[in-house]
C-alpha angles and dihedrals in degrees: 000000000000090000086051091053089043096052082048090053093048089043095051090054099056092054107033083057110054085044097063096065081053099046089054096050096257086123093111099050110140101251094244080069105042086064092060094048089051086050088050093048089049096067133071097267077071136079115221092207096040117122093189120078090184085065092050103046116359093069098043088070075190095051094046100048088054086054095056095040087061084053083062101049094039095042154074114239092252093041094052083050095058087046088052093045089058106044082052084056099038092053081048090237119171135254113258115204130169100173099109095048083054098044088057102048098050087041087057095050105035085060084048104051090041087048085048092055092047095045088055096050094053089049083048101048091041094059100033095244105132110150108193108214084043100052087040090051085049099048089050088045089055089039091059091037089059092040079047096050091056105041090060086036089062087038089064091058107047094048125301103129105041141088102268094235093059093054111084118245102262096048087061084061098048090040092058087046089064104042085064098056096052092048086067098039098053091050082060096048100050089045094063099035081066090048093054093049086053094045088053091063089045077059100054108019105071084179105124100211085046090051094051091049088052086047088052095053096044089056099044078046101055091042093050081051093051087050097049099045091054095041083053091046095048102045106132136012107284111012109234077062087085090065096026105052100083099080101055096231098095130070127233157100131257130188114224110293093186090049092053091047094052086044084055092041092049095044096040088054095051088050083055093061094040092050085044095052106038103078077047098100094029090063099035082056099061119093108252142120119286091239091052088046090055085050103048090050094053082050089054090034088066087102091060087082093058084055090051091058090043089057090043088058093048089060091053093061084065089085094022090066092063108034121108088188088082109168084047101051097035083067101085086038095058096049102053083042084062101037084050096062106026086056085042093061095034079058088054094057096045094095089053101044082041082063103039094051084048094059081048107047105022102175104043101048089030098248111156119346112243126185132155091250106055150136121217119212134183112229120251145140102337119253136211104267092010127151088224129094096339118179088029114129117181102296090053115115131290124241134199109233090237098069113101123209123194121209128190119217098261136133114291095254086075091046097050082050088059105034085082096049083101088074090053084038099049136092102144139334097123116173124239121269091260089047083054099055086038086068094040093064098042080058099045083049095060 
């Protein structure tokens, strides 16, 4: 009889045991994990005689990560997805989903950069002031900026934003295709939203050597880009490698993608500091007020905050670069990668909406004077004792000769202040290289 009860007891276990995994829904387990869960229950985190997994393991976080480790070394990628998908499950964790919250914030600064770029061509087209390489270097900016808006918006539905194991199988695909596409894209993007910044002191610095230095950095700027969008491109052998890998079933090769995104981040944030402290010297050089040059640099020093972004998402690949829950962690990556541009391009048009609120709204940001008593003047070649450009030497800025400036009759305090409003009001209308050293010899004559 106490063999009888003995052989009962044997009998029980093996079956109370195997049934746990299918009364908590680890049933379908792929069969390379169900060998690590039987491992787990064998040991002592784990009560023989307990009919609840979630006791065992959901509550041991250590016990659990080994066992899904073990998912990684005995399993297929797929294979250790759909485990991953059913302990999860099995524990009852939530699902975790950002895609709303990205959804809204691109949403929010997309609108306000494309609001940016039309606010500054209506400013543009009222005044006549339409510069050609500039408007072309804009139109390619918001091109990009739209290619770039769908590209993360289809992202968020096939999958960024959500734990990988909860994204099917052919979304991951499509998810790491895309992926591909924007690398390259924002590497374009960046590239031009510098350009335009640079463009925008050939505009307003008629100074030769200067103007030489910018043309230096736009070049060394458009062949990094270059670099950087074929690297992109090329990244693995062949090419489809960079959005099929992850399954294991395809062959290739791949370069470092985490290594080419530091060397970006790190080149793109030099350029930064080179763009912020050319104009430096240009601006320390007029003759104004100490107060009016601080002024006049923060003005300048607007695109700072774009490097500080830059600096912001660097810090996010940190985590990225070891992460192996990809369409969740390249979450944070992908936002600061957005707010980076699309501030980046807002900070290009401020000149322009600066302009376009100070025809608006005259006395408050200081357009125009206006007074009931004034003469009214069309700029040209500086005299001796003139309202117009006072304070300027030979690497002041350069005006078109259709801007008109009004000036009331006040003390010449009032009218140094506004001798520089060329620099708030401009966004173009630089002279030719002869009007330039027109002007240059009219100076040295006085």
């Amino acid at each position: 009889m106490r063999h009888f009860f003995f052989f009962c007891t044997l009998l029980l276990l093996a079956v109370v045991v195997p049934s746990r995994a299918q009364d908590h829904g680890l049933s379908s387990l792929p069969l390379c994990a169900k060998g690590c869960v039987d491992s787990f229950l064998k040991t002592p985190n784990c009560d023989a005689l307990s009919t609840s997994f979630m006791s065992c393991a959901c509550k041991n976080s250590t016990a659990l990560t080994v066992t899904q480790q073990c998912f990684a070394t005995a399993c297929r990628p797929k294979e250790v997805l759909s485990a991953l998908n059913t302990t999860t499950v099995a524990c009852n964790e939530p699902i975790r989903n950002k895609w709303k919250t990205y959804r809204l914030i691109h949403v929010v600064f997309f609108v306000l950069a494309v609001s940016a770029i039309a606010i500054r061509w209506t400013a543009h087209a009222t005044i006549g002031r339409v510069h050609w390489m500039a408007e072309a270097n804009m139109a390619v900016v918001l091109a990009l900026n739209i290619a770039m808006f769908a590209v993360c918006l289809k992202m968020s539905y096939t999958g960024l934003g959500q734990d990988l194991w909860k994204v099917p199988f052919s979304d991951i695909t499509f998810t790491l295709y895309f992926f591909w596409i924007s690398e390259s894209t924002y590497f374009a993007l960046i590239g031009f939203i510098k350009i335009q910044f640079l463009l925008f002191y050939l505009d307003i610095f008629p100074d030769k050597n200067f103007r030489r230095v910018v043309w230096g950095v736009i070049a060394f700027n458009l062949a990094s880009m270059i670099a950087f969008i074929f690297s992109s491109i090329f990244l693995c052998s062949p090419v489809s490698f960079a959005w099929t890998q992850w399954d294991g079933e395809h062959y290739g090769t791949c370069n470092n993608n985490n290594s080419l995104s530091y060397a970006h981040a790190s080149i793109s944030i030099l350029l930064d500091f080179v763009a912020l402290s050319l104009p430096l010297p240009q601006i320390w050089r007029l003759q104004l007020s100490l107060r009016k040059k601080i002024g006049v640099l923060l003005m300048f020093s607007v695109g700072a905050f774009v490097t500080v972004v830059s600096i912001l998402r660097l810090r996010s690949f940190a985590h990225f670069a070891k992460t192996s829950n990809v369409t969740w962690d390249f979450t944070e990556a992908s936002l600061w990668s957005i707010i980076e541009w699309e501030v980046g391009i807002i900070c290009a048009c401020m000149p322009s909406i600066r302009l376009s609120l100070a025809r608006l709204f005259p006395n408050i940001l200081g357009s125009t004077a206006q007074s009931t008593s004034k003469n009214t003047y069309a700029t040209g070649p500086a005299r001796s004792g003139g309202n117009t450009l006072s304070g300027l030497g030979t690497s002041g800025i350069n005006v078109q000769t259709t801007f008109r400036v009004s000036h009331a009759r006040k003390t010449q305090t009032n009218d140094d202040e506004r001798s520089f409003v060329q620099l708030v009001e401009i966004d173009g209308d630089a002279k030719s290289s002869a009007s330039t050293r027109s002007l240059a010899g009219e100076a040295h004559d006085r």
